[in-house]
LORO-589266 format. One line per field, with one value per residue: residue in three letters; x negated, y, z negated of N, C-alpha, C, O in turn. Coordinates in Angstrom, 3 decimals, padded with zeros to 6 digits. Atoms other than C-alpha are relative to their C-alpha. Layout:
<vexgus>
residuo	c(Ala	...)
n.east	c(X	...)
n.north	c(Y	...)
n.up	c(Z	...)
ca.east	c(X	...)
ca.north	c(Y	...)
ca.up	c(Z	...)
c.east	c(X	...)
c.north	c(Y	...)
c.up	c(Z	...)
o.east	c(X	...)
o.north	c(Y	...)
o.up	c(Z	...)
</vexgus>
This chain:
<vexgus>
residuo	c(Unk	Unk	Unk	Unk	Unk	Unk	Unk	Unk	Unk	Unk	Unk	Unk	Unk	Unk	Unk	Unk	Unk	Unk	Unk	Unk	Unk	Unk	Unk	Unk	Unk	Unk	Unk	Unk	Unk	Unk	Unk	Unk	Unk	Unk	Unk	Unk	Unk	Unk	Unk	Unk	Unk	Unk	Unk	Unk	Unk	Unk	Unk	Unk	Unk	Unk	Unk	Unk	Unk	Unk	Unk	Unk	Unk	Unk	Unk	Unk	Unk	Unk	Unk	Unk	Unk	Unk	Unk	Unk	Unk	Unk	Unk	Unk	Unk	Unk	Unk	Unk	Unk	Unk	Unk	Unk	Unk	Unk	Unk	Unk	Unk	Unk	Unk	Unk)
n.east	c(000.627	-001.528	-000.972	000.887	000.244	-002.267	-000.343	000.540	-000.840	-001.120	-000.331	000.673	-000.731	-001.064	000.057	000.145	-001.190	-000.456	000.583	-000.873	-000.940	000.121	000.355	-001.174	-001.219	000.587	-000.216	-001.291	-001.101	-000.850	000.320	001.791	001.201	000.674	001.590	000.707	-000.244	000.899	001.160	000.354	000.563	001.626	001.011	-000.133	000.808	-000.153	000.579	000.130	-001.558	-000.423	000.638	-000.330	-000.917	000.118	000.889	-000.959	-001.348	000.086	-001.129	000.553	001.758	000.031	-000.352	001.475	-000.036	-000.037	001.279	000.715	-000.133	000.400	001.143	000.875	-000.882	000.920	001.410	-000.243	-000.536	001.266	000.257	-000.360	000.221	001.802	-000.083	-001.042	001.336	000.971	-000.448	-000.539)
n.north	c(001.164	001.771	-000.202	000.432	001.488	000.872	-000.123	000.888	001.521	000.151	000.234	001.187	000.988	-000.124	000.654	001.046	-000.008	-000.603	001.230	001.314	-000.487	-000.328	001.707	000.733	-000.441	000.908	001.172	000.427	-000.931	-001.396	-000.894	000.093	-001.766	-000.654	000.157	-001.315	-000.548	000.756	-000.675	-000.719	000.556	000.121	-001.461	-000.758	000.117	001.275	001.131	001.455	000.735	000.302	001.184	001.395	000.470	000.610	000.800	001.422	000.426	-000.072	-001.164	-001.163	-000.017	-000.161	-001.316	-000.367	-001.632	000.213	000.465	-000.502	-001.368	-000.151	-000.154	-001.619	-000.774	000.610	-001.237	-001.295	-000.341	000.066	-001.745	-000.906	000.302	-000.478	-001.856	-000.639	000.386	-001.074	-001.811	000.207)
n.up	c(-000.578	000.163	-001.205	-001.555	000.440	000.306	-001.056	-000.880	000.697	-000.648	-001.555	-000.714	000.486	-001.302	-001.516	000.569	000.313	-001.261	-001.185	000.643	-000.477	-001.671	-000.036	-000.106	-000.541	-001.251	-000.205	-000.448	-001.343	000.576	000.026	000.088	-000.049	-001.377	-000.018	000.555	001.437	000.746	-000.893	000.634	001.144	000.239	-000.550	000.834	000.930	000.431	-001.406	000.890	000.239	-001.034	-000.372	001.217	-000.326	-001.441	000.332	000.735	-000.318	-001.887	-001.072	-001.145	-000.260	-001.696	-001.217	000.320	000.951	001.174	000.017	000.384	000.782	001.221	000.516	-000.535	000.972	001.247	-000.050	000.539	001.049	000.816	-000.443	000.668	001.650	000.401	-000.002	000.850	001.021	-000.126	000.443	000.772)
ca.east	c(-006.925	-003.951	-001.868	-004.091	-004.464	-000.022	000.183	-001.872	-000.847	002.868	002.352	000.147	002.782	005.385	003.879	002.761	006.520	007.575	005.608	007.254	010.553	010.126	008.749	012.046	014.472	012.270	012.965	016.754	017.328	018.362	017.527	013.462	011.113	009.798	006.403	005.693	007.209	004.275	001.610	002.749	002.655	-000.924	-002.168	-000.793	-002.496	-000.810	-003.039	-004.347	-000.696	-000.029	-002.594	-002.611	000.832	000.203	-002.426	-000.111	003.120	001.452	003.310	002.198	-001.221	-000.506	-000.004	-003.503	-001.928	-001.771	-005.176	-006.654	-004.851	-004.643	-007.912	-009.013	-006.173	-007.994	-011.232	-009.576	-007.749	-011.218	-012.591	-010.206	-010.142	-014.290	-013.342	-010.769	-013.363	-016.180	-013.780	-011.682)
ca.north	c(011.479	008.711	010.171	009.878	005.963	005.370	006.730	004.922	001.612	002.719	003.334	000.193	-001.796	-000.314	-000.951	-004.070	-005.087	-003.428	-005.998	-008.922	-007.524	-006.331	-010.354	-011.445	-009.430	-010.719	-013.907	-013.577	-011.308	-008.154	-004.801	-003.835	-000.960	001.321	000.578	004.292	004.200	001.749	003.864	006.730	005.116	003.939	007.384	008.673	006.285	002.783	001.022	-001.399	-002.624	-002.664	-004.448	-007.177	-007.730	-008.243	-010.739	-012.665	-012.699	-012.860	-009.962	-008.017	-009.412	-009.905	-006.518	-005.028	-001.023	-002.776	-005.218	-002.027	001.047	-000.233	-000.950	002.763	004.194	001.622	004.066	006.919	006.208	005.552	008.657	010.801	009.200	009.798	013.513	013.870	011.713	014.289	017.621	016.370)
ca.up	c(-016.317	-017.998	-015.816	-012.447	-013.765	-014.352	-011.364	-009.221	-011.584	-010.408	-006.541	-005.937	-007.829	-005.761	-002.641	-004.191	-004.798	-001.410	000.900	-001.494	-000.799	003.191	003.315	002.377	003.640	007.450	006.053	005.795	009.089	006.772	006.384	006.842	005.665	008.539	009.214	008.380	004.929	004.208	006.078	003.932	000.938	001.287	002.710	-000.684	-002.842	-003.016	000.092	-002.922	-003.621	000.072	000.866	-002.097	-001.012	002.633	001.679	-000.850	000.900	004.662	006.047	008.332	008.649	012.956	013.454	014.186	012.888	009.687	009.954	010.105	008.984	005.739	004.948	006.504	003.793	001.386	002.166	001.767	-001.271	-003.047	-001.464	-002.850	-006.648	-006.293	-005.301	-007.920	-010.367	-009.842	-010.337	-013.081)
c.east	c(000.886	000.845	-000.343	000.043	001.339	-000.188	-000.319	000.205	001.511	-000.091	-000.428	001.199	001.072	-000.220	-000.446	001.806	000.728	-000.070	000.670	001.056	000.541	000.186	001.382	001.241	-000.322	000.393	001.915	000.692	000.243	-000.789	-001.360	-000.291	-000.551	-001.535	-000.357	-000.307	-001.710	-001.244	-000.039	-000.345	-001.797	-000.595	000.057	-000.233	000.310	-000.485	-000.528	001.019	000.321	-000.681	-000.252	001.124	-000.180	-000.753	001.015	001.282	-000.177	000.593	-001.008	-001.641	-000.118	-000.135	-001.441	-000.052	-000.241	-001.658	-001.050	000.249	-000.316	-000.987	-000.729	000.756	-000.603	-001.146	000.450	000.439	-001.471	-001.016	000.642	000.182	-001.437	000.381	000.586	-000.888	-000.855	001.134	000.645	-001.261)
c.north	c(-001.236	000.317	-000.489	-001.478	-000.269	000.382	-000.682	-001.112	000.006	000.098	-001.025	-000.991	-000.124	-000.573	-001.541	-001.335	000.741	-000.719	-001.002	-000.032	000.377	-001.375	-000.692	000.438	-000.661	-001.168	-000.815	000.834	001.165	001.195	000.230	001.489	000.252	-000.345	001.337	000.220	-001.072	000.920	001.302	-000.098	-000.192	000.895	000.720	-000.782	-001.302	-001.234	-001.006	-001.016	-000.786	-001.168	-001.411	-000.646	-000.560	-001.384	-000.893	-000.326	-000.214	000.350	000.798	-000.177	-000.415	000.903	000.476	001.504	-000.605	-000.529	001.016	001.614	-000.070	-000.179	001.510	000.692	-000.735	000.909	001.202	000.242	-000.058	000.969	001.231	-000.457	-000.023	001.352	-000.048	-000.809	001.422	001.709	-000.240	-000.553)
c.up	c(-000.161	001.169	000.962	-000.064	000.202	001.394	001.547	-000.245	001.293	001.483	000.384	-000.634	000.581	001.036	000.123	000.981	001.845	001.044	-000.187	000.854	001.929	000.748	000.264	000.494	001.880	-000.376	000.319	001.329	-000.834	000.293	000.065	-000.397	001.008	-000.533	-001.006	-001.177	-000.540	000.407	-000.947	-001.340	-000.477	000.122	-001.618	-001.610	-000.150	001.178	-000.844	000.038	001.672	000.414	-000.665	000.559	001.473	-000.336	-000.554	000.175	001.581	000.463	000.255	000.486	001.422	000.062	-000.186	-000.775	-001.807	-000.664	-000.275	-000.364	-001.005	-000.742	000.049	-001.285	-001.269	-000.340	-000.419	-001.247	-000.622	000.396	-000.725	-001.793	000.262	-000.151	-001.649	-001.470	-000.554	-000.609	-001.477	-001.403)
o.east	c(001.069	001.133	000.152	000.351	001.598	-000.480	000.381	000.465	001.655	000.690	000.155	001.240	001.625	000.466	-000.300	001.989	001.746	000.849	001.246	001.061	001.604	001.023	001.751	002.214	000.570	000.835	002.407	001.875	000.874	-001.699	-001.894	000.155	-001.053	-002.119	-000.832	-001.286	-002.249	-002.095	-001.143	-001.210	-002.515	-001.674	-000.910	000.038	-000.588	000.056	-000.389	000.873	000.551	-000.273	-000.327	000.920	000.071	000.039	001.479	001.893	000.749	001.291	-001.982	-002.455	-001.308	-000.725	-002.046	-000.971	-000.802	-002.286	-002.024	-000.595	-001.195	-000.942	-001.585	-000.020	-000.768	-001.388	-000.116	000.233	-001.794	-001.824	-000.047	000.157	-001.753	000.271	-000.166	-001.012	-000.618	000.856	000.141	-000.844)
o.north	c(-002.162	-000.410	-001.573	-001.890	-001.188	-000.607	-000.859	-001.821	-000.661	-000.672	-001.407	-002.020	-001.168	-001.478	-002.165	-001.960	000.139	-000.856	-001.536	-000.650	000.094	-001.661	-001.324	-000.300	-001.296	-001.751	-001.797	000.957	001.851	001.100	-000.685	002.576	-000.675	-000.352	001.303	000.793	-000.838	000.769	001.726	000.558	000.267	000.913	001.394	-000.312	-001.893	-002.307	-002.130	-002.161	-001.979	-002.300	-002.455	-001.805	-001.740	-002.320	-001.860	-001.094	-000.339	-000.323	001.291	000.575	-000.618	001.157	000.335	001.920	000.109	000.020	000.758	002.481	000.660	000.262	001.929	001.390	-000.110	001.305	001.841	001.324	001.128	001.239	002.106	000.495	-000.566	001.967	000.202	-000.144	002.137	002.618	000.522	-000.879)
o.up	c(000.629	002.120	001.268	001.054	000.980	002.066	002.545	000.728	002.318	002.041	001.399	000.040	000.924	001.512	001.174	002.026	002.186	001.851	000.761	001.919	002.480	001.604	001.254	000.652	002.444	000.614	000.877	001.647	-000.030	001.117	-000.561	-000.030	001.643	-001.617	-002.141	-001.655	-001.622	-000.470	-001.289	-001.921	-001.365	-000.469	-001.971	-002.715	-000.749	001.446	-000.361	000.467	001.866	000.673	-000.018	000.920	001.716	-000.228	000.051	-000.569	002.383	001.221	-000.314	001.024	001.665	001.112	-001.248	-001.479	-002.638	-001.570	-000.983	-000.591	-001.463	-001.891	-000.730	-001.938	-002.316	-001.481	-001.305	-001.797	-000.689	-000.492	-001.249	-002.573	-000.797	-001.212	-002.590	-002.498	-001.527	-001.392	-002.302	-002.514)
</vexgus>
């Protein structure tokens, strides 16, 4: 169960930290993260992070895939930590 907890600590902090980062590289013209990599991220547990970050660095909050993927990957992540609650 610590585990299930670091782990979800570390991906939301990542994707956290990922949005920051994405933010500023848009701000100087450089290199960008694929949409996707953020899409898979959240599907696989860090849509908290993602979304915190969108919120506190105002990225990506135009695009409507984002407005409302990541909240739907918000649902799911708390869907599957109930499942994995309940069996564990």
């Amino acid at each position: 169960m610590i585990l299930l907890i670091l782990a979800w600590m570390i991906l939301n902090g990542f994707g956290f930290l990922l949005m920051g980062w994405d933010k500023a590289q848009a701000m100087k013209r450089k290199w960008r993260v694929r949409e996707s990599a953020f899409f898979l991220l959240s599907f696989f547990g860090g849509a908290t992070g993602v979304w915190m970050g969108m919120k506190a660095f105002r990225h990506k909050t135009l695009h409507r895939s984002f407005r409302i993927g990541v909240p739907v990957l918000f649902a799911w992540n708390l869907f599957f930590l109930y499942v994995l609650w309940e069996i564990i």
